[in-house]
KOLMILO-390149 format. One record per residue (C-alpha): residue number from 0; residue in three letters; x, y, z. Coordinates in steps of 0.02 Angstrom, whole numbers. Example, Ala and Ser with C-alpha at 12.3 -4.5 7.8 and 13.67 -1.06 7.14 Angstrom:
% KOLMILO-390149
seq,type,u,v,w
0,ALA,615,-225,390
1,SER,684,-53,357
END
This chain:
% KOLMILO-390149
seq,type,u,v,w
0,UNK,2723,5881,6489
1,UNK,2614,5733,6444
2,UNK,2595,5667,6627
3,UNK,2648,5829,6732
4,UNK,2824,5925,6748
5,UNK,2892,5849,6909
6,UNK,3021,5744,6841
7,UNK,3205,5788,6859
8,UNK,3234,5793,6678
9,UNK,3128,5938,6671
10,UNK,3208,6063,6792
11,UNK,3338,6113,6925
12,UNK,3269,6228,7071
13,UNK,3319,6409,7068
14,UNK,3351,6509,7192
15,UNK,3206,6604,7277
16,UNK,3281,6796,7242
17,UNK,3200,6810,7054
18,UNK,3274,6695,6956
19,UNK,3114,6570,6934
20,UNK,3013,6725,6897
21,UNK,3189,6779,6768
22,UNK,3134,6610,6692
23,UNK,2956,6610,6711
24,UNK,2982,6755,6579
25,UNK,2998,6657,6450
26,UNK,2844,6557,6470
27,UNK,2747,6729,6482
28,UNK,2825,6826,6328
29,UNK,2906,6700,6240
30,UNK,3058,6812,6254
31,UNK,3207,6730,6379
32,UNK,3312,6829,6478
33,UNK,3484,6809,6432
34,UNK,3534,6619,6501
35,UNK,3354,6591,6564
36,UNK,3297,6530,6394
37,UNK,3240,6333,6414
38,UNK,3399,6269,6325
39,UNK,3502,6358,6449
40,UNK,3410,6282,6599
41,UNK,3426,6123,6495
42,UNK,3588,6125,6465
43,UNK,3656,6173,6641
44,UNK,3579,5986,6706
45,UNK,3625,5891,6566
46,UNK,3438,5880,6506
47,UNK,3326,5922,6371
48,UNK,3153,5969,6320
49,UNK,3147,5771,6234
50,UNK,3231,5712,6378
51,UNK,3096,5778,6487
52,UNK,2969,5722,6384
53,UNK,3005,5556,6376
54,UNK,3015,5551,6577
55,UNK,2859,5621,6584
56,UNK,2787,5490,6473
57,UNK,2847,5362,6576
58,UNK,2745,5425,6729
59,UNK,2582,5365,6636
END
C-alpha cells in the first residue's frame, strides 16, 4: 500500500486463534489456505485490492 495498510478497505480483524497467521500464509508462500486467499478476505467486507489502494492513496 502506497501510504501504509491501515485503512478499512484493506482488512477486517481476525480472530486471535490462527486465523491472521491462516492468512499471513499467503503473503509467505504465495499459496492461500482455502478462503484465506486476499479475494476471500476481500470479498467478505465488500472490498478490494483497488479499493484499498485507492484509500491508501488518499492518505498522502
Amino acid at each position: 500500500m502506497p501510504n501504509g495498510g491501515y485503512v478499512p478497505e484493506n482488512g477486517i480483524t481476525l480472530c486471535d486463534d490462527g486465523c491472521h497467521r491462516r492468512a499471513e500464509v499467503f503473503h509467505q508462500t504465495r499459496e492461500a489456505e482455502p478462503g484465506y486467499a486476499p479475494a476471500d478476505l476481500y470479498r467478505l467486507i465488500g472490498s478490494s485490492h483497488e479499493d484499498a489502494l485507492a484509500a491508501s492513496e488518499r492518505l498522502g
